[in-house]
C-alpha positions in Angstrom: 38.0 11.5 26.4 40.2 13.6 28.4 43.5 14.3 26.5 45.8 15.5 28.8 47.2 14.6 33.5 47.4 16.5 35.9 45.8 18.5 39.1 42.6 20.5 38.4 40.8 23.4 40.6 37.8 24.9 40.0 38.4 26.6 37.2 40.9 25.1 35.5 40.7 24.5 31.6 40.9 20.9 30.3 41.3 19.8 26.8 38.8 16.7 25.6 39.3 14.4 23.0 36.1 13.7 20.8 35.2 10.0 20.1 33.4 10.5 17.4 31.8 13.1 14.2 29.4 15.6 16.1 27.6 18.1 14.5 27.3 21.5 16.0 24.7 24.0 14.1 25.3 21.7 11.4 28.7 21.9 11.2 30.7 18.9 11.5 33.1 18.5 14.1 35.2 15.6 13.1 36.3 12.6 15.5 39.2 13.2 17.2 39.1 17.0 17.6 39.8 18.8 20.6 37.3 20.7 22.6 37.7 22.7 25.9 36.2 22.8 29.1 36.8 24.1 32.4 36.2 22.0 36.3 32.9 23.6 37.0 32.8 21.3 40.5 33.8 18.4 42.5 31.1 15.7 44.0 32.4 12.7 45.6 34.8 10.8 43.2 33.7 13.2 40.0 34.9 16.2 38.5 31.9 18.0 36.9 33.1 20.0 33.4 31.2 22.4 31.6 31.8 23.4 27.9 30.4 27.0 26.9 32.1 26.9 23.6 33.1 24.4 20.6 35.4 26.3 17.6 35.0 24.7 14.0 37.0 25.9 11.2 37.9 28.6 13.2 34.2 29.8 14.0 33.4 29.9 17.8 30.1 28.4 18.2 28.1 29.2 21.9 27.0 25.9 23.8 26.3 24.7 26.8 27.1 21.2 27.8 28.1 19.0 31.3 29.5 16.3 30.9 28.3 13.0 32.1 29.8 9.6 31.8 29.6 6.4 30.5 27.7 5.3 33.6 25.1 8.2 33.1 26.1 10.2 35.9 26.6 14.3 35.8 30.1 14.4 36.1 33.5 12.1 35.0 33.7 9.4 37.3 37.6 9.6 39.5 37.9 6.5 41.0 40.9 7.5 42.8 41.4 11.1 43.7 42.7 13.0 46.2 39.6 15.0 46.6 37.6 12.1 47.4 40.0 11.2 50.4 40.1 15.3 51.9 36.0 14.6 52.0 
């Protein structure tokens, strides 16, 4: 879940919100921790994020993750955004 409003870019960093326990090199990451990831793209009414690192207990661990949403789609689904209407 995404844990925090306002306008993105490419670039920009944005904090997620986990749903649930993951584990990460067999490390648990607990549900509800926060994880970053920064706007990798735009496609009509999604913002595509890319994660490149998770930190547990203070130890980075290298990944690399898109995000896709519920709907199985690369990318989180904007219904509304003002990218979609500059297209």
């Amino acid at each position: 879940m995404i844990d925090e409003e306002g306008k993105v870019q490419v670039g920009s960093r944005v904090r997620i919100k986990t749903m649930q326990d993951m584990y990460i090199a067999g490390n648990l990451l607990p549900k509800e921790s926060y994880i970053y990831g920064v706007i990798t793209g735009f496609q009509i009414s999604r913002i595509n994020i890319g994660i490149k690192q998770i930190i547990i207990n203070k130890t980075p661990f290298a990944v690399n993750l898109e995000l896709y949403d519920n709907d199985g789609y690369l990318g989180l689904y904007v219904p509304h955004s003002n990218f979609r209407e500059f297209s």
